[in-house]
ROTORVO-81244 format. One line per field, with one value per atom (N, C-alpha, C, O): residue number from 1; residue in one letter; atom name; y, x, z. Coordinates in Angstrom, 1 decimal. Layout:
BEGIN
num <- NUM, ...
residu <- A, ...
atome <- CA, ...
y <- Y, ...
x <- X, ...
z <- Z, ...
This chain:
BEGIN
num <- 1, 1, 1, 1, 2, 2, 2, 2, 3, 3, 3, 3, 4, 4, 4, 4, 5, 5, 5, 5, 6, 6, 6, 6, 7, 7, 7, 7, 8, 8, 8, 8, 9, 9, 9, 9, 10, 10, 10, 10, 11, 11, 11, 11, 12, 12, 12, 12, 13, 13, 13, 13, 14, 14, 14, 14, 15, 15, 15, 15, 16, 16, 16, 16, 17, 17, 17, 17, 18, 18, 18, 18, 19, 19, 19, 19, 20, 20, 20, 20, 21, 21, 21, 21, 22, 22, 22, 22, 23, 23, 23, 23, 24, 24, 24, 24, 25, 25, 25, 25, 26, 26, 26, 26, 27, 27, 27, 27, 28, 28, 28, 28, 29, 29, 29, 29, 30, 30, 30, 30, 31, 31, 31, 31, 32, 32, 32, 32, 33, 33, 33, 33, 34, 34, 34, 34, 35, 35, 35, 35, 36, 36, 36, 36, 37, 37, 37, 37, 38, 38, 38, 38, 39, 39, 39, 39, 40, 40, 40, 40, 41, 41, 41, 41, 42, 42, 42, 42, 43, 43, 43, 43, 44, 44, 44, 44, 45, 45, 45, 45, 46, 46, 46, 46, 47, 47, 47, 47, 48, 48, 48, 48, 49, 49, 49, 49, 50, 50, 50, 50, 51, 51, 51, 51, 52, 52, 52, 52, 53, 53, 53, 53, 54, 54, 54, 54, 55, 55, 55, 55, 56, 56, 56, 56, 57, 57, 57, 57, 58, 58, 58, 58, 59, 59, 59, 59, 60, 60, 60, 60, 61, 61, 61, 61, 62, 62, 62, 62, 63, 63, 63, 63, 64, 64, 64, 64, 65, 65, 65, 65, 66, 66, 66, 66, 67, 67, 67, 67, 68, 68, 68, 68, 69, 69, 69, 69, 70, 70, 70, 70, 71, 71, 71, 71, 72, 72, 72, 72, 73, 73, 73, 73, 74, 74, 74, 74, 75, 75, 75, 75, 76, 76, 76, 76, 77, 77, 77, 77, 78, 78, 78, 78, 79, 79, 79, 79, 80, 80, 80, 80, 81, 81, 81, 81, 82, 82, 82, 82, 83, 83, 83, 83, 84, 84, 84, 84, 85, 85, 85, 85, 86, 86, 86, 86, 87, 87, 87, 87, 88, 88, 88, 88, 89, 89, 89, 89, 90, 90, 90, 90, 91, 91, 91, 91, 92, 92, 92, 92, 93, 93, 93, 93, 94, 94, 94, 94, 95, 95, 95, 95, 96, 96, 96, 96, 97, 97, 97, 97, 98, 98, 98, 98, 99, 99, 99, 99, 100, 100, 100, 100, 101, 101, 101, 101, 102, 102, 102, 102, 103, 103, 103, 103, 104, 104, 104, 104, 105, 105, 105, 105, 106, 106, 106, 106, 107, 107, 107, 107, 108, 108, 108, 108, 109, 109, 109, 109, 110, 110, 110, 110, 111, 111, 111, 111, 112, 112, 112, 112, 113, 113, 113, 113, 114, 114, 114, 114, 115, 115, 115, 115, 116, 116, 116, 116, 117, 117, 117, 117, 118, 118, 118, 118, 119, 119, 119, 119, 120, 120, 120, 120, 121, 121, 121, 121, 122, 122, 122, 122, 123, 123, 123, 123, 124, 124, 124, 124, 125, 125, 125, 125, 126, 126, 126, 126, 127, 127, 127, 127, 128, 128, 128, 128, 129, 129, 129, 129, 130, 130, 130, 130, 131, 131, 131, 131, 132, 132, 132, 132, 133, 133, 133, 133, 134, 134, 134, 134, 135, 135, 135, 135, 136, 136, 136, 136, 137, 137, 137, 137
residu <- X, X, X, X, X, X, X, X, X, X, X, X, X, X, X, X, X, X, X, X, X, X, X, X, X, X, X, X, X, X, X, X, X, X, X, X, X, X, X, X, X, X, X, X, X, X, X, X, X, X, X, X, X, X, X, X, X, X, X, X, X, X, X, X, X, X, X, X, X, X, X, X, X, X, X, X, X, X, X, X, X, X, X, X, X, X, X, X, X, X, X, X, X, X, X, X, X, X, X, X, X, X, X, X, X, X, X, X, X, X, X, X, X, X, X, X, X, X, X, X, X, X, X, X, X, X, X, X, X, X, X, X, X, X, X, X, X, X, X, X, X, X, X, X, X, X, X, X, X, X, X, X, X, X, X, X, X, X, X, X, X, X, X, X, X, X, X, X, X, X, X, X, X, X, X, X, X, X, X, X, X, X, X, X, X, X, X, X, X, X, X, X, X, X, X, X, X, X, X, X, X, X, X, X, X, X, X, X, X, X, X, X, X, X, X, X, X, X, X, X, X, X, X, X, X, X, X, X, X, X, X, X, X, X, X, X, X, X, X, X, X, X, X, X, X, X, X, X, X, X, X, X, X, X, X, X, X, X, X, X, X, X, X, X, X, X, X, X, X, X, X, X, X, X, X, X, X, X, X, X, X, X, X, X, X, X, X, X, X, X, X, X, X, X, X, X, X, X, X, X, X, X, X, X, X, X, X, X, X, X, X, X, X, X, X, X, X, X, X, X, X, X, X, X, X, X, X, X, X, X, X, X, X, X, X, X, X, X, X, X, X, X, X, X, X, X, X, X, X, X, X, X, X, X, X, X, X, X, X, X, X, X, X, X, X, X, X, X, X, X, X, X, X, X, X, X, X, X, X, X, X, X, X, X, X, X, X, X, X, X, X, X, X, X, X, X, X, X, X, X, X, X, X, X, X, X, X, X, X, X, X, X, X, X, X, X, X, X, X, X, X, X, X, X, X, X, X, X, X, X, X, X, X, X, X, X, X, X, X, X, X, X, X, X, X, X, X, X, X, X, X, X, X, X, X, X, X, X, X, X, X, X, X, X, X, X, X, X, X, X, X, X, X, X, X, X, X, X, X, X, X, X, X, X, X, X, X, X, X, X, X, X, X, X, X, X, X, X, X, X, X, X, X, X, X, X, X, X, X, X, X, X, X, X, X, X, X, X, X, X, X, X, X, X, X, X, X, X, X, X, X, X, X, X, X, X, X, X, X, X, X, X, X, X, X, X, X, X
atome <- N, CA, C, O, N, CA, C, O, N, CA, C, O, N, CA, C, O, N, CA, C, O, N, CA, C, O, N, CA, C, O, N, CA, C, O, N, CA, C, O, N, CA, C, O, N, CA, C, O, N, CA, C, O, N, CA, C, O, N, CA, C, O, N, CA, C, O, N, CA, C, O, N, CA, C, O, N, CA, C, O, N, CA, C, O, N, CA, C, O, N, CA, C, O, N, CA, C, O, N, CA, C, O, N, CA, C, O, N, CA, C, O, N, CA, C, O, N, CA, C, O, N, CA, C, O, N, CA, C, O, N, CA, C, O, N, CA, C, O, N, CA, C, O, N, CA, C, O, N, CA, C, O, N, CA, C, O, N, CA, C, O, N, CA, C, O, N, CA, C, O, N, CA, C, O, N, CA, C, O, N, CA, C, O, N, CA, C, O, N, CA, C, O, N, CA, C, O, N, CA, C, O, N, CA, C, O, N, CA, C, O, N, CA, C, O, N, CA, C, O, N, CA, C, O, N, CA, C, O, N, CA, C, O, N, CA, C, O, N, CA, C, O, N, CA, C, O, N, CA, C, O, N, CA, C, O, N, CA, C, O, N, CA, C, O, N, CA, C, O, N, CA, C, O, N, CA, C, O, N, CA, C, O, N, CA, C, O, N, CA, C, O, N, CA, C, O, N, CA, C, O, N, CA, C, O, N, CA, C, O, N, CA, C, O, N, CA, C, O, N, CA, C, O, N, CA, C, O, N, CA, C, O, N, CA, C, O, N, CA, C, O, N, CA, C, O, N, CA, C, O, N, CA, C, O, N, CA, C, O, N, CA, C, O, N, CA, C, O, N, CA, C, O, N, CA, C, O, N, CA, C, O, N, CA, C, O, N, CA, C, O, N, CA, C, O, N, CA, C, O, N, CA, C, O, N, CA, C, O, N, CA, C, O, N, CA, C, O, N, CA, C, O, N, CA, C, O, N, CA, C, O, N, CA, C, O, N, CA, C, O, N, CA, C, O, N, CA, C, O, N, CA, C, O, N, CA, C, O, N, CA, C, O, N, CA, C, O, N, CA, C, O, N, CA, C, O, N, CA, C, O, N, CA, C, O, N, CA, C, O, N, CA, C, O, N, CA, C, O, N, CA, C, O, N, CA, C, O, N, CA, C, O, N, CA, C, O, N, CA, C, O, N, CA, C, O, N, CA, C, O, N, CA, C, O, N, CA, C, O, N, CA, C, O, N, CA, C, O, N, CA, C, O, N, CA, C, O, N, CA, C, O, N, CA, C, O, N, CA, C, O, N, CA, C, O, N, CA, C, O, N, CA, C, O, N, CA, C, O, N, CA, C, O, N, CA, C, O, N, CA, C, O, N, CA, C, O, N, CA, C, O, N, CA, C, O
y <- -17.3, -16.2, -16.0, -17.0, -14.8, -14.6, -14.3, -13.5, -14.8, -14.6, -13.2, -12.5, -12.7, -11.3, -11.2, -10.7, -11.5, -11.2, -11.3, -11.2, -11.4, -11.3, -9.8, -8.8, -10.0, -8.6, -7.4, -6.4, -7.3, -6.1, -6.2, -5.1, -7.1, -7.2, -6.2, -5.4, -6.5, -5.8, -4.4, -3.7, -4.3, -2.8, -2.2, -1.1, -2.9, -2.2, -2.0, -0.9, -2.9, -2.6, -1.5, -0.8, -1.8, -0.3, 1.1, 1.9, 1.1, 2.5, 2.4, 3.4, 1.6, 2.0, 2.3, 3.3, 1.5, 2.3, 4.2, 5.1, 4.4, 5.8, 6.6, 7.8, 5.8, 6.7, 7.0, 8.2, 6.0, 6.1, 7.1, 7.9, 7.1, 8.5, 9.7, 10.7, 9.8, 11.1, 11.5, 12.7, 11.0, 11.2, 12.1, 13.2, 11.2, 11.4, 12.7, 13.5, 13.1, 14.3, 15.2, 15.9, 14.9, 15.9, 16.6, 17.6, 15.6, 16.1, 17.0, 17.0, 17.6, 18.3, 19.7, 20.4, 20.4, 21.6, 21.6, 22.4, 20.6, 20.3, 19.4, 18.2, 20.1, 19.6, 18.0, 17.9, 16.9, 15.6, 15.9, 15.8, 16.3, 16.8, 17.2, 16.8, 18.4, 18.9, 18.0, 18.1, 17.0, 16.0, 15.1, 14.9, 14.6, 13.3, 14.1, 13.7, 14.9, 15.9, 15.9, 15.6, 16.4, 16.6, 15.3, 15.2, 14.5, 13.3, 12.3, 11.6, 12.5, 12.1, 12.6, 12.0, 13.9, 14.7, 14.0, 13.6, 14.0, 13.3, 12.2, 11.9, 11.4, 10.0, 9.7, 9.3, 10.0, 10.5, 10.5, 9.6, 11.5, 12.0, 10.6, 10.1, 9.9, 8.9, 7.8, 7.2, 7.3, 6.4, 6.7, 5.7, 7.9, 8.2, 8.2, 7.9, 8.5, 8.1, 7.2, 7.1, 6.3, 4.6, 4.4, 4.0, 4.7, 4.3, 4.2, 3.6, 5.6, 6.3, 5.5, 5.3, 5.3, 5.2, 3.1, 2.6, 2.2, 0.9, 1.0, 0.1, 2.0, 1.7, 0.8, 0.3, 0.6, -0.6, -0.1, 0.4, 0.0, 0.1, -0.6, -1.8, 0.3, 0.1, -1.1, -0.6, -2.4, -3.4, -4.1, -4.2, -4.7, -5.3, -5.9, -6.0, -6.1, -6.2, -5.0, -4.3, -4.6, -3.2, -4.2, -3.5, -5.2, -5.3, -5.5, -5.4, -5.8, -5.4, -4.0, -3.8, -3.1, -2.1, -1.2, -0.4, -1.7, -1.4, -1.4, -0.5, -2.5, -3.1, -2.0, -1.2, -2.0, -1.0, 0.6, 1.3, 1.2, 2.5, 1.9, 3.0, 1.2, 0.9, 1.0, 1.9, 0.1, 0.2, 1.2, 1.2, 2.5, 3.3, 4.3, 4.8, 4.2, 5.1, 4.7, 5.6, 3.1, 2.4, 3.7, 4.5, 3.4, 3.6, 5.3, 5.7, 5.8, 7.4, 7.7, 8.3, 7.0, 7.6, 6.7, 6.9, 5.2, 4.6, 5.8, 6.0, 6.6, 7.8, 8.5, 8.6, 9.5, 10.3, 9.7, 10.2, 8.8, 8.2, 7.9, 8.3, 7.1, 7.5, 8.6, 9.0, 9.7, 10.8, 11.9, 13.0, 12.0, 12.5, 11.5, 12.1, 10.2, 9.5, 10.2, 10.7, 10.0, 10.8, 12.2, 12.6, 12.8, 14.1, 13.9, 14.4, 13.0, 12.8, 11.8, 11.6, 11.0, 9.8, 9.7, 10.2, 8.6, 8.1, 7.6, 6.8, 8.1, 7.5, 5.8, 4.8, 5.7, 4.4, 3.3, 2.5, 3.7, 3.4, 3.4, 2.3, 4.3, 4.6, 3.7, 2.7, 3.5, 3.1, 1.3, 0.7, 0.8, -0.4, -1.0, -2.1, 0.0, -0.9, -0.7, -1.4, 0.5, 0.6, -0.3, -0.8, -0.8, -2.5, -3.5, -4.4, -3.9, -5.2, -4.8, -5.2, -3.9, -4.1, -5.6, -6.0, -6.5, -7.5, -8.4, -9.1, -8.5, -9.0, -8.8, -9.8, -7.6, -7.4, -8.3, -9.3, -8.5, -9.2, -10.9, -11.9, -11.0, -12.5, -13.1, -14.2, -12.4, -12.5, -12.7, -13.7, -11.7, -11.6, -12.6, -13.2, -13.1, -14.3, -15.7, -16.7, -15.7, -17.0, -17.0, -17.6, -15.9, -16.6, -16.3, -17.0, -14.8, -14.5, -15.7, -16.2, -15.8, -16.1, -17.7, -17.9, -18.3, -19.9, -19.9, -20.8, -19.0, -19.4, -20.0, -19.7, -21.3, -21.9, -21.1, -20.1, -21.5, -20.9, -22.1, -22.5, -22.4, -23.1, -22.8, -21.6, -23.7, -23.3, -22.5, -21.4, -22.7, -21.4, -20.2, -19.1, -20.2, -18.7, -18.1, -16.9, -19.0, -18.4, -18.1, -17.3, -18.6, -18.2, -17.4, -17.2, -16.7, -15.9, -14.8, -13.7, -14.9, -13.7, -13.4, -12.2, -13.8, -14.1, -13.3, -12.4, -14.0, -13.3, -11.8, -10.9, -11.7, -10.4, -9.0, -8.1, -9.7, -9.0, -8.5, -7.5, -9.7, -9.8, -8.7, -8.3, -8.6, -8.2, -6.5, -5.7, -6.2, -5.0, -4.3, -3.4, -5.1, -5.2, -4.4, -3.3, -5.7, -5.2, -3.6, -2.8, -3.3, -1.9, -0.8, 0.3, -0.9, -0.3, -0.3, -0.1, -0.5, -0.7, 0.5, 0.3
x <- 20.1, 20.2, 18.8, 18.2, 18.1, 17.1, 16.9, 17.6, 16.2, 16.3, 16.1, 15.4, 16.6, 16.4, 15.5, 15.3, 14.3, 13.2, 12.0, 10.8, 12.7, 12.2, 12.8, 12.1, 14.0, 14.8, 14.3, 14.3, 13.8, 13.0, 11.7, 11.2, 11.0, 9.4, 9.5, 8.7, 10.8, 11.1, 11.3, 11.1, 11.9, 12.2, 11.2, 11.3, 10.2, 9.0, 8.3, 7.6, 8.1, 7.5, 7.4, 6.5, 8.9, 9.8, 8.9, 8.1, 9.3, 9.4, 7.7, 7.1, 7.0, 5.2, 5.0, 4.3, 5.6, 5.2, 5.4, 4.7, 6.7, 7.2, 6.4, 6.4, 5.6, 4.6, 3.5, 3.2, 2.5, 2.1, 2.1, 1.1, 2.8, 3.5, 3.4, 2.7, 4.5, 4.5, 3.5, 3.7, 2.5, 1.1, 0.3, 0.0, 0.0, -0.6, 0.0, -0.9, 1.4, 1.9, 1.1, 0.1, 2.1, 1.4, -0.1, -0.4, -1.0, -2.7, -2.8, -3.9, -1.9, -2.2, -2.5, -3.1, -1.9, -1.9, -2.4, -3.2, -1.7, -1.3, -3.1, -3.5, -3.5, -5.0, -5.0, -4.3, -5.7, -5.2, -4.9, -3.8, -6.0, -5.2, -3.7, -2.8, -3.8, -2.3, -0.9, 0.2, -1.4, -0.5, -0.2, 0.8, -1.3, -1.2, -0.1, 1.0, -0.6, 0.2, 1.7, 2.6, 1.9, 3.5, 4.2, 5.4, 3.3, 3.7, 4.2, 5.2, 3.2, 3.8, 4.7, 5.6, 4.7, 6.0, 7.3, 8.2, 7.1, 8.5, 8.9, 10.1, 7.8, 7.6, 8.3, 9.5, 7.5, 7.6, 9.4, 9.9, 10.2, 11.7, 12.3, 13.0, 11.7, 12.7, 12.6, 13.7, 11.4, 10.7, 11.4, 11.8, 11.6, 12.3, 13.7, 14.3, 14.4, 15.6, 16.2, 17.2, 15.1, 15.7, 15.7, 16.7, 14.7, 13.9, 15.5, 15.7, 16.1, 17.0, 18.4, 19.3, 18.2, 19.8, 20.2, 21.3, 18.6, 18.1, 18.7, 19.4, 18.5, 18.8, 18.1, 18.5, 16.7, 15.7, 14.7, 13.9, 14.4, 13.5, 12.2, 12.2, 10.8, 9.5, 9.4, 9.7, 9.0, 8.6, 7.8, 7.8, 6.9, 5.6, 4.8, 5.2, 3.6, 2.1, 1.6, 2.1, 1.0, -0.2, -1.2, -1.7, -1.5, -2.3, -1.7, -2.4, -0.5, 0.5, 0.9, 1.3, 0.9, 0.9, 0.1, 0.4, -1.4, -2.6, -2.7, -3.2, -2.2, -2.3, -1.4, -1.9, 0.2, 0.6, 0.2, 0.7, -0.8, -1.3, -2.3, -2.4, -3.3, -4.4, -3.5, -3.8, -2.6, -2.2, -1.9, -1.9, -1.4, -1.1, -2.3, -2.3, -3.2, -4.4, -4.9, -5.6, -5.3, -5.6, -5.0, -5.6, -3.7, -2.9, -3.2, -3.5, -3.1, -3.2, -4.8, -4.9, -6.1, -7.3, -7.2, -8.1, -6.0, -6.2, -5.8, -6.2, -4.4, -3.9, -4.8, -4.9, -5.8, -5.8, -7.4, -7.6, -8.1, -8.4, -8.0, -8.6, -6.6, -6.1, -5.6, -6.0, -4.5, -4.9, -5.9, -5.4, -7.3, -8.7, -8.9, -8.9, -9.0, -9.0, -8.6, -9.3, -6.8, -6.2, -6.7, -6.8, -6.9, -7.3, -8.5, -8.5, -9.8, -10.8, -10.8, -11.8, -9.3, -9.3, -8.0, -7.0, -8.4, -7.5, -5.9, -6.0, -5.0, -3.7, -3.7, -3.9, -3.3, -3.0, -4.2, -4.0, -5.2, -6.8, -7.0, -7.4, -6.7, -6.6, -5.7, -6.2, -4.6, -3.2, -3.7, -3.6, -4.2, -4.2, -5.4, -5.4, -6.4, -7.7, -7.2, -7.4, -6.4, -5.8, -4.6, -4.1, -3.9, -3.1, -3.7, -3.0, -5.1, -5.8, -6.2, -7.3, -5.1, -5.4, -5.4, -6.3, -4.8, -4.1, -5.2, -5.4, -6.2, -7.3, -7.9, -8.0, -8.2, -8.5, -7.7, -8.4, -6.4, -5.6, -5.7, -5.2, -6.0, -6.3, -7.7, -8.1, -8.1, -10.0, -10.0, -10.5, -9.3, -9.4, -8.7, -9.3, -7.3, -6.9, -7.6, -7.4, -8.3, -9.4, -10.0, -9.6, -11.4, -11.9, -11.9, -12.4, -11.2, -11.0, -9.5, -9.6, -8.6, -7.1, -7.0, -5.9, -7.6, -8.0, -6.4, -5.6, -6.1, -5.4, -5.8, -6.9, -4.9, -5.3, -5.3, -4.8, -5.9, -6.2, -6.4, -7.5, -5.4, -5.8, -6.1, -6.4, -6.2, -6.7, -6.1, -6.6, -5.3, -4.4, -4.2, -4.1, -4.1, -4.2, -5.3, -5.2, -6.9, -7.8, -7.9, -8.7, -7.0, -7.4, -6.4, -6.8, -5.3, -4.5, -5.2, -4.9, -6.1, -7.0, -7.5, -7.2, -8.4, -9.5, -8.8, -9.2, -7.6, -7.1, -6.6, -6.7, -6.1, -5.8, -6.8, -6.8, -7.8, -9.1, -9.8, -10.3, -9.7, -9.7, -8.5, -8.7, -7.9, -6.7, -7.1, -7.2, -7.3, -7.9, -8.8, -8.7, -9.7, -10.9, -10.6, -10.9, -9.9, -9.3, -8.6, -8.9, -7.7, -7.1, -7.8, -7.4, -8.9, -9.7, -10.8, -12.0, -10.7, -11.7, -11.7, -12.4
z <- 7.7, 6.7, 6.1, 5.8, 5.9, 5.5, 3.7, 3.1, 3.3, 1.6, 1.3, 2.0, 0.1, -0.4, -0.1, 1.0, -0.8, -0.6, 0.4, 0.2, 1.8, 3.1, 3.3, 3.4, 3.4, 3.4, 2.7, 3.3, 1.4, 0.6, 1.5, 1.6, 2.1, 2.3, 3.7, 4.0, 4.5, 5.6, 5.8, 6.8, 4.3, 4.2, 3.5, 3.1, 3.3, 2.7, 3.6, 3.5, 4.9, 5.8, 6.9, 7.3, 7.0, 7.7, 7.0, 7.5, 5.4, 4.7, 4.8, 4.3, 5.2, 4.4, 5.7, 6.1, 6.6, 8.6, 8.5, 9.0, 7.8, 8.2, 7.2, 7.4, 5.8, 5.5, 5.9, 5.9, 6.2, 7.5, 8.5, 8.5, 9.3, 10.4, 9.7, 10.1, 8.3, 8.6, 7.6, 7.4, 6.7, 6.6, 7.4, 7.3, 8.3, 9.5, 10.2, 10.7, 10.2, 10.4, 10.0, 10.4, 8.6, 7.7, 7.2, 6.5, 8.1, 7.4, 9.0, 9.4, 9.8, 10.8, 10.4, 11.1, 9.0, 8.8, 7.1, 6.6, 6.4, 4.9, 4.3, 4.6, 3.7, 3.6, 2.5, 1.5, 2.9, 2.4, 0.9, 0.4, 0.1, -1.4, -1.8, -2.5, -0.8, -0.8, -0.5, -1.0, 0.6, 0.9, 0.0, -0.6, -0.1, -1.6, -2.9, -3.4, -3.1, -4.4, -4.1, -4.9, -2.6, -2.6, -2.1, -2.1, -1.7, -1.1, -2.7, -2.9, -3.5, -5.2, -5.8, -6.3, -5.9, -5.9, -5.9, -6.7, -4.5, -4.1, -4.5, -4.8, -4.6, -5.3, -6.5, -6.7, -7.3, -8.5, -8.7, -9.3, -8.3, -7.9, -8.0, -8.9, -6.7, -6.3, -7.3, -7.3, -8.3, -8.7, -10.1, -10.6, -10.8, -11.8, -11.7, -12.8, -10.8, -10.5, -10.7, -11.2, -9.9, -9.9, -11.2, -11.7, -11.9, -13.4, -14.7, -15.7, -13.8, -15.1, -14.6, -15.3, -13.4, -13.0, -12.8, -12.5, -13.4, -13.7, -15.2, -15.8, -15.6, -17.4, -18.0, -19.0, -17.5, -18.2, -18.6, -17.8, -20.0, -21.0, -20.6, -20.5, -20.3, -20.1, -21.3, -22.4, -21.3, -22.0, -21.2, -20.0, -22.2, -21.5, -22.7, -23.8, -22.2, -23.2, -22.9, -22.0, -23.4, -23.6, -22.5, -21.7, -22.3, -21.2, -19.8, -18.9, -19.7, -18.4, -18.2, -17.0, -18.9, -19.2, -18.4, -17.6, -18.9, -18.3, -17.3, -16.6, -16.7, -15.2, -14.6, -13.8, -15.0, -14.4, -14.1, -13.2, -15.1, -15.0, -14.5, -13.9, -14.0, -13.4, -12.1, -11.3, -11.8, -10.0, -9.5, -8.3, -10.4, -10.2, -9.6, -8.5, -10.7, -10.1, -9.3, -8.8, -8.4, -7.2, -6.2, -5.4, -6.6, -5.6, -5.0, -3.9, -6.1, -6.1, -5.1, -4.0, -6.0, -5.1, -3.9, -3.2, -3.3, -2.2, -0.7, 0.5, -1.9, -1.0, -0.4, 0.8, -1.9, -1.3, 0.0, 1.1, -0.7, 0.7, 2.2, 3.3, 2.0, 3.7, 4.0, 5.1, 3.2, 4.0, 4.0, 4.3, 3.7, 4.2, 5.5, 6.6, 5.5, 6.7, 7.7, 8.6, 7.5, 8.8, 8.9, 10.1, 8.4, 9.0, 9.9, 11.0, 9.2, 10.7, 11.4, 12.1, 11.6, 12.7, 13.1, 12.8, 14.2, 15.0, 13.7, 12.8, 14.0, 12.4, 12.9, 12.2, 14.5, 14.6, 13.7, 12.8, 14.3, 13.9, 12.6, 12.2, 11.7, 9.9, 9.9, 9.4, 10.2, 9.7, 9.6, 8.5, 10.6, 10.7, 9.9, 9.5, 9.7, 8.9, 7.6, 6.6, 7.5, 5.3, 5.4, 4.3, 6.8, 5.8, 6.1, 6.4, 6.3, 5.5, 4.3, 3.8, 3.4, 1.8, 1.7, 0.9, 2.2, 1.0, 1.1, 0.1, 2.2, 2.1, 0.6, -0.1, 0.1, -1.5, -2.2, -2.5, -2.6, -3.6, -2.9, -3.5, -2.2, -2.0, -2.2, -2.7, -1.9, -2.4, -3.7, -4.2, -4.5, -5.6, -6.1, -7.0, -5.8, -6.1, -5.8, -6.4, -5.1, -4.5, -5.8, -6.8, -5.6, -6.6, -7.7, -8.5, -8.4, -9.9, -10.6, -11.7, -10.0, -10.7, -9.7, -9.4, -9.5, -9.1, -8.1, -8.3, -7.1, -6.3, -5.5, -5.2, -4.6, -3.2, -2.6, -2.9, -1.4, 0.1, 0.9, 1.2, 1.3, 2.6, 3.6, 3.8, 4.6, 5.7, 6.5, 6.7, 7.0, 7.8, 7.1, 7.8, 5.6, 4.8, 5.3, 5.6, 5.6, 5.9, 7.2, 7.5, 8.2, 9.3, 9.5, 10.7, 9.3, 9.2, 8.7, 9.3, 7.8, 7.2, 7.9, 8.0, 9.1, 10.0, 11.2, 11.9, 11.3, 12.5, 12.0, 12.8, 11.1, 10.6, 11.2, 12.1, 9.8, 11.0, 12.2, 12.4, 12.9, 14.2, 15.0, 16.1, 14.5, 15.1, 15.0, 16.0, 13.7, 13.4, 14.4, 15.2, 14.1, 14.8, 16.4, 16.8, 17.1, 18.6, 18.8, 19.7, 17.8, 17.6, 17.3, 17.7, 16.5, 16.3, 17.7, 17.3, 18.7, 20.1, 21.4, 22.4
């Protein structure tokens, strides 16, 4: 039996693959600005939905807070970064060098937030890259 939380990572995987794709669709006619915009749109829809239909009151610190409107705007100019990408590259090629994001949040956990890294973390990183690397060839 696999834990919840393998099962949501799965289905995030699935759903970030098919954004991905139809991204990449999309920047064939739909200019990357214009995509990003309706691609939030929609977002937006689904994300307030949940929000309303959760019944859970935004509570936090004002500096978690922050964090969450900061990831937000990551997120927004990481968009509209990959789709301008896809419009001048390869999607498979874009697709695969924008998921070694997590390389950033591990870095950043190394040396700002004193996480371990062992050794196979590092070489998992290494091969990550590497792997990149090859698809991108």
């Amino acid at each position: 039996m696999i834990s919840t939380g393998i099962a949501l990572a799965l289905g995030a995987l699935l759903l970030f693959g098919g954004w991905a794709v139809t991204a990449g669709l999309s920047t064939r006619s739909v200019s990357a600005v214009n995509a990003v915009f309706l691609s939030y749109v929609a977002s937006i829809g689904i994300a307030g939905a949940y929000v309303l239909l959760a019944r859970r009151p935004i509570t936090g610190t004002r500096t978690d807070v922050g964090f969450a409107l900061a990831s937000g705007a990551f997120l927004a100019a990481g968009s509209i970064s990959f789709y301008a990408a896809l419009t001048r590259g390869n999607m498979a090629i874009i697709s695969a060098i924008a998921a070694l994001y997590f390389v950033v949040p591990a870095f950043v956990g190394v040396v700002y937030l004193d996480v371990a890294l062992s050794a196979a973390n590092a070489a998992g990183l290494a091969l990550a890259v590497v792997a990149v690397a090859l698809i991108a060839l």
